[in-house]
C-alpha positions as CSV (number, residue, x, y, z in Angstrom):
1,X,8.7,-23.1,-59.1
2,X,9.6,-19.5,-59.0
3,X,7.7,-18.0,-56.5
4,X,8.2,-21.4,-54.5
5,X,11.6,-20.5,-54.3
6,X,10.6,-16.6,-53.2
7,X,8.6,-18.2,-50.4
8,X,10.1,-20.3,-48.7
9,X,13.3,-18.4,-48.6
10,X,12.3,-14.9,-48.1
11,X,12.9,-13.0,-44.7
12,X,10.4,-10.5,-45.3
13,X,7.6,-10.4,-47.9
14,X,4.9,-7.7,-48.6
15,X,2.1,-9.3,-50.7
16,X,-0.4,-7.7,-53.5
17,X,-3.1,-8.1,-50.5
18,X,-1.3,-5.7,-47.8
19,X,0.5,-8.6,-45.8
20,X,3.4,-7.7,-44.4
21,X,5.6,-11.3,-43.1
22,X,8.6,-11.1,-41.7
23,X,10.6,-14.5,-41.0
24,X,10.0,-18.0,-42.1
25,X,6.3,-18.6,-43.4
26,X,4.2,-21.0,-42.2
27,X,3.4,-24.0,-44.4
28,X,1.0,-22.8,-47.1
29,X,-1.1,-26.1,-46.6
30,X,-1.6,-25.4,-43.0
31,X,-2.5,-21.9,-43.8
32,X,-4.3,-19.8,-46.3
33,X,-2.9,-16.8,-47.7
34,X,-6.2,-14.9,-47.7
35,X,-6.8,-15.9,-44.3
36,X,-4.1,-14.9,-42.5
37,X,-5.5,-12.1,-40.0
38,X,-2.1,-10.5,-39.4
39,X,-0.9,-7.6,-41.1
40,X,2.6,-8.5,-39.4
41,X,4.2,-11.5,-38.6
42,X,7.3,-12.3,-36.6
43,X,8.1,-16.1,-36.9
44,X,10.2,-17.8,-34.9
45,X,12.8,-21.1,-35.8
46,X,10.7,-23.7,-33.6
47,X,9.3,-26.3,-36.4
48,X,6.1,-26.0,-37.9
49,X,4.3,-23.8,-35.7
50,X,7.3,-21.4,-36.2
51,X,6.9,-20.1,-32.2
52,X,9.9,-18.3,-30.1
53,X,9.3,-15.0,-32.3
54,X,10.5,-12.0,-30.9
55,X,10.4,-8.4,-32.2
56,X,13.9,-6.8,-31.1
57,X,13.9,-3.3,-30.8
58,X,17.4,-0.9,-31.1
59,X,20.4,-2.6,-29.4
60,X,20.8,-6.2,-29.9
61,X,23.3,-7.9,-27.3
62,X,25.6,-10.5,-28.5
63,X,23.8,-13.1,-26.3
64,X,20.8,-11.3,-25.7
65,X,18.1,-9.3,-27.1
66,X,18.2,-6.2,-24.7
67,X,14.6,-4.9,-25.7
68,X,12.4,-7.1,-27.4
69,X,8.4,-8.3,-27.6
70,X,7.5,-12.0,-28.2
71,X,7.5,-15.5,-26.7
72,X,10.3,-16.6,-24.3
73,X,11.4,-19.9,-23.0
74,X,11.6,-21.4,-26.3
75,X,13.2,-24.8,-25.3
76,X,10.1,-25.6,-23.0
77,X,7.8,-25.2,-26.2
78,X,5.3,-23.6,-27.8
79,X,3.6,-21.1,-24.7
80,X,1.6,-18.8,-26.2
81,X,2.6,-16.1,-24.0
82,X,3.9,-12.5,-24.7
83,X,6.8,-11.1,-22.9
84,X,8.0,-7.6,-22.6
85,X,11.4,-7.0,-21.8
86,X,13.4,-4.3,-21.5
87,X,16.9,-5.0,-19.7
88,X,17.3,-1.5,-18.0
89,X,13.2,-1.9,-17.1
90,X,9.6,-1.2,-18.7
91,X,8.6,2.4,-19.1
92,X,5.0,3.4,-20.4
93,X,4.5,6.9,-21.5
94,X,1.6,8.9,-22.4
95,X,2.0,12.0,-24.2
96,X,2.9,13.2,-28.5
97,X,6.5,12.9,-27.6
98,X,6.5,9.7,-25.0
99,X,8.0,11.2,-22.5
100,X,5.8,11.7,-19.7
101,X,6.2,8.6,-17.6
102,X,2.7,7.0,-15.9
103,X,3.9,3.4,-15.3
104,X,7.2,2.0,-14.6
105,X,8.8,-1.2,-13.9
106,X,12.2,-0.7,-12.3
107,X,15.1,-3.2,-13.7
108,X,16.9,-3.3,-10.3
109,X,14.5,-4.1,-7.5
110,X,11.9,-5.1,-9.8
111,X,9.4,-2.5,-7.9
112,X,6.3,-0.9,-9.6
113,X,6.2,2.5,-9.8
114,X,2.8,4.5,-10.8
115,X,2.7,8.7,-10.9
116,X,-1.1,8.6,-11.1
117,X,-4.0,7.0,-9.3
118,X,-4.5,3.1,-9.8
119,X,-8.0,1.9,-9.8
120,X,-9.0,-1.9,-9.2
121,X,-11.8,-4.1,-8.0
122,X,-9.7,-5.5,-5.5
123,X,-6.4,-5.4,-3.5
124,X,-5.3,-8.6,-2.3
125,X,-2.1,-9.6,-0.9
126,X,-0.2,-12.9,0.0
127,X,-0.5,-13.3,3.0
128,X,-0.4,-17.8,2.9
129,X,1.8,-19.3,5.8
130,X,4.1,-21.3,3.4
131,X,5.3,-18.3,2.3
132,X,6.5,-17.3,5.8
133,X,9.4,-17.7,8.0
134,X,10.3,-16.3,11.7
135,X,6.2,-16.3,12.7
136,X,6.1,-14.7,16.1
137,X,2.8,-12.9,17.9
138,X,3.1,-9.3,18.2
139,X,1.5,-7.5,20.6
140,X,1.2,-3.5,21.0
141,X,-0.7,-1.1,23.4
142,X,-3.0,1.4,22.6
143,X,-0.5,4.3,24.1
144,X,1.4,3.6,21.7
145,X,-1.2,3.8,18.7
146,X,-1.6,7.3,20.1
147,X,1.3,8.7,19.7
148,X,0.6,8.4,16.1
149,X,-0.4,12.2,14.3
150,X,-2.5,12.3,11.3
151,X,-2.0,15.3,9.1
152,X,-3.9,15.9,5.6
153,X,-1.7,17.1,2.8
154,X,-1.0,17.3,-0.8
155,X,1.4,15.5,-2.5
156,X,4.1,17.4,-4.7
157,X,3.7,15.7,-7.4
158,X,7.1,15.7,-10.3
159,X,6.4,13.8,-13.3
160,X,8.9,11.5,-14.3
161,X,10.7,12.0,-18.2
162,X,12.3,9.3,-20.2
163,X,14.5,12.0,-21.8
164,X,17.0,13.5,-21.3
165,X,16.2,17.3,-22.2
166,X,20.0,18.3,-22.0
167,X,20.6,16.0,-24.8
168,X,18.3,17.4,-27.4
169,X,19.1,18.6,-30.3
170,X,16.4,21.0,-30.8
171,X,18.6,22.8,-33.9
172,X,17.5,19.8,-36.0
173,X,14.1,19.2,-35.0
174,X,11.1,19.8,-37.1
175,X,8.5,22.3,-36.7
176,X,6.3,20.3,-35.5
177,X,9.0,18.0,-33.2
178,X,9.7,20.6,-31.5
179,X,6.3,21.6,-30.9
180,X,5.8,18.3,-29.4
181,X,9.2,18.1,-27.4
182,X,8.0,21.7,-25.7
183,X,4.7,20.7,-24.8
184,X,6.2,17.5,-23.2
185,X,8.6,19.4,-21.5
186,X,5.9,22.0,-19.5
187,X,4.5,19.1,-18.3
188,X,7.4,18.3,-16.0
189,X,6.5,21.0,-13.7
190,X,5.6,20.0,-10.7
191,X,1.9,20.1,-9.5
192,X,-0.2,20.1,-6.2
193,X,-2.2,16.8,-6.0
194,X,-5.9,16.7,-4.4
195,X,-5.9,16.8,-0.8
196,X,-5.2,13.5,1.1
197,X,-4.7,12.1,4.7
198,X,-2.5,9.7,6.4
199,X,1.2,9.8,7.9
200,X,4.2,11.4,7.8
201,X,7.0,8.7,7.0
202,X,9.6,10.1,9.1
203,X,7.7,10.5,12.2
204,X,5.7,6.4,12.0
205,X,9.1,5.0,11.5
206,X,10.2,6.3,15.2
207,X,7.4,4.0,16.9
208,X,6.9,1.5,13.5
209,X,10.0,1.2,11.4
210,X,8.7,-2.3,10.0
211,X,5.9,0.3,8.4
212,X,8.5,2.4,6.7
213,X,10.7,1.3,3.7
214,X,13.4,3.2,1.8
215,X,14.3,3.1,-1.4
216,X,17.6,3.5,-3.2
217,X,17.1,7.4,-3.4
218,X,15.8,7.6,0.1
219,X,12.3,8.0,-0.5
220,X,10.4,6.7,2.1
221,X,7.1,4.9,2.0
222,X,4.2,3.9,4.5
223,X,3.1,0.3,4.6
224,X,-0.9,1.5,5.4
225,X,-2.4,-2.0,5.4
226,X,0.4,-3.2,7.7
227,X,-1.2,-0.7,10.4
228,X,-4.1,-2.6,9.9
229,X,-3.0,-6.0,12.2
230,X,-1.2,-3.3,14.7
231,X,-4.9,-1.1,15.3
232,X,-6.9,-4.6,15.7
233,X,-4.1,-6.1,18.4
234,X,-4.3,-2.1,20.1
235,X,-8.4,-2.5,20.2
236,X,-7.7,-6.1,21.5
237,X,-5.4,-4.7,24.3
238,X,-8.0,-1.9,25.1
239,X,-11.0,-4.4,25.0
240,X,-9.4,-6.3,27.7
241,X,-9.1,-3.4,29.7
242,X,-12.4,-2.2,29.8
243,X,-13.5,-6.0,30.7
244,X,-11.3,-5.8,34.0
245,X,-12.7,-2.3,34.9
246,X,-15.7,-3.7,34.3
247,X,-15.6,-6.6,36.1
248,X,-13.9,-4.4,39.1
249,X,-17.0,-2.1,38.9
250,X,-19.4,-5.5,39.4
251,X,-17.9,-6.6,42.3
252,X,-17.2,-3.4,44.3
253,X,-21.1,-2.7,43.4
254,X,-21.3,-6.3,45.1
255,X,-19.8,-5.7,48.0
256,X,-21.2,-2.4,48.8
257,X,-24.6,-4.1,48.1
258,X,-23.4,-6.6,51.1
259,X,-22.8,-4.0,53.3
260,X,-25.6,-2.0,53.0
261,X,-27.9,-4.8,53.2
262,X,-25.8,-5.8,56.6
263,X,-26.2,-2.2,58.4
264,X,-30.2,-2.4,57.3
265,X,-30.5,-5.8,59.4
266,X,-28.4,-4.7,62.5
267,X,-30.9,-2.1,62.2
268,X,-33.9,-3.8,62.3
269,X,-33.1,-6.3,64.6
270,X,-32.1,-3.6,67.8
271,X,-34.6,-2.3,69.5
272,X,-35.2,1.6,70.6
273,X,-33.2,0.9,74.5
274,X,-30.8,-1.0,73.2
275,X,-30.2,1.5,70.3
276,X,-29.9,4.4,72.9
277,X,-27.4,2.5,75.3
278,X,-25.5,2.4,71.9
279,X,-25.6,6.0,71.3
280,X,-24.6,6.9,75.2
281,X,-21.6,4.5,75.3
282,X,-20.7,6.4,71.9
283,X,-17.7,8.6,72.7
284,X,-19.4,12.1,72.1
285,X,-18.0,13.5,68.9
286,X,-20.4,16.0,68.8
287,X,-19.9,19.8,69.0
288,X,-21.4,21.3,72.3
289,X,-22.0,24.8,74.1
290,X,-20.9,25.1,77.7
291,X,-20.9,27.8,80.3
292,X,-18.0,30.1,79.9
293,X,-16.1,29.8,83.4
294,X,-15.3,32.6,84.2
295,X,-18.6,34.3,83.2
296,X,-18.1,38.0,81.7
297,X,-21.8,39.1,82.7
298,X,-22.0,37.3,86.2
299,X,-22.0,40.2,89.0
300,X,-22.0,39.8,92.0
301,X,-24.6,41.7,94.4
């Protein structure tokens, strides 16, 4: 009766085999002590199957758990899904200290923001009609796709901290905190990234502004696989270029094919006297050398 009463009304329970349980157990005919695969468990208040847990980290809000990992959207049931959450946004840091920032999810705009390479199988993006509004054609020229510059360059790269190093107390810092806090620290230099190729924001956004975004700092990006739909419609533009010049070509080759074979009948078909009354009633075009009137070298005798 005693350690009944222990276990079903303990918060938090450490047992003789290393279990650590922290909120209401589950029902100990349901589940075996000694099978329990969990060295931790956070129980939430929905009935038997105890779900809605959450593990709330530092400040807890009044109405809501600022930082927290566990299920959400208790009232629609049991959804065996783990959320994240972190009201200001996610952070995920590498590093002895945590402070050097690889992967972060901002809070505001809801943007992802990555300070290293990402690496996938695939890229694929929405692109479905339903998800559309204000569909028009657009159309560009290749002279405009020209005016675009490629340049290579390196990117400046400064690695973001989630600390603030003007708030440290390094006075009361261990040994080996501080150790960790200075290493952390040097790695916030910037640093020269491999060489790369592409566009300079400022400059696309004079011809391509719908390429360019802004965000609330006034960094600007490049929308590269947007440029994609605007090369295909310039090749389309030049394409049907070429075809008119071509068919131009064709039919000036025609018609000088007409007139040659024309001028090779009338040809054939005159004959030597009549070709030679031709030539005399031809207004003489021809250079010719007269006699000099007066002569210089006529004497007279």
């Amino acid at each position: 009766m005693l350690f009944s009463n222990i276990y079903t009304k303990a918060q938090i329970k450490v047992y003789a085999n290393g279990k650590v349980q922290m909120g209401s157990p589950p029902v100990p005919a349901l589940v075996g002590l000694s099978q329990w695969s969990a060295n931790v468990q956070v129980l939430g208040p929905g009935s038997v199957l105890n779900f809605g847990g959450r593990l709330c980290i530092g400040d807890m809000g009044v109405n809501e758990n600022n930082v927290y990992i566990g299920e959400y959207n208790v009232p629609a049931g049991d959804n065996d899904q783990m959320h994240v959450h972190g009201k200001l946004g996610q952070f995920f840091t590498i590093g002895s200290a945590g402070t050097d920032v690889r992967l972060r999810i901002d809070a505001v705009n809801g943007h992802v923001y990555a300070t290293s390479f990402v690496y996938a199988n695939g890229l694929k993006l929405i692109s479905d009609e339903k998800y559309k509004t204000n569909i028009k054609k657009y159309s560009t020229t290749f002279s405009e796709l020209k005016k675009l510059q490629a340049v290579s360059y390196n990117y400046i790269i400064e690695k973001t901290t989630s600390i603030d190093w003007s708030k440290v107390d390094w006075k009361n810092l261990t040994e080996k905190e501080r150790k960790n806090l200075e290493i952390e620290k040097a790695k916030t230099t910037s640093s020269i990234s491999e060489k790369k190729i592409g566009y300079i924001a400022q400059e696309l956004q004079k011809d391509y502004p719908q390429l360019v975004s802004v965000d609330e700092n006034g960094i600007m990006a490049v929308d590269y696989i947007g440029l994609i739909p605007i090369i295909v419609e310039a090749m389309k533009e030049q394409d049907d270029k070429i075809e008119d010049q071509k068919q131009k070509n064709v039919d000036l080759q025609s018609q000088l094919q007409q007139c040659c074979t024309h001028n090779k009948l009338v040809g054939l078909e005159e004959s030597e006297i009549e070709r030679k009354k031709r030539v005399e009633n031809t207004p003489n075009t021809f250079a010719s050398l007269e006699q000099n009137n007066p002569n210089p070298f006529y004497r007279k005798h």
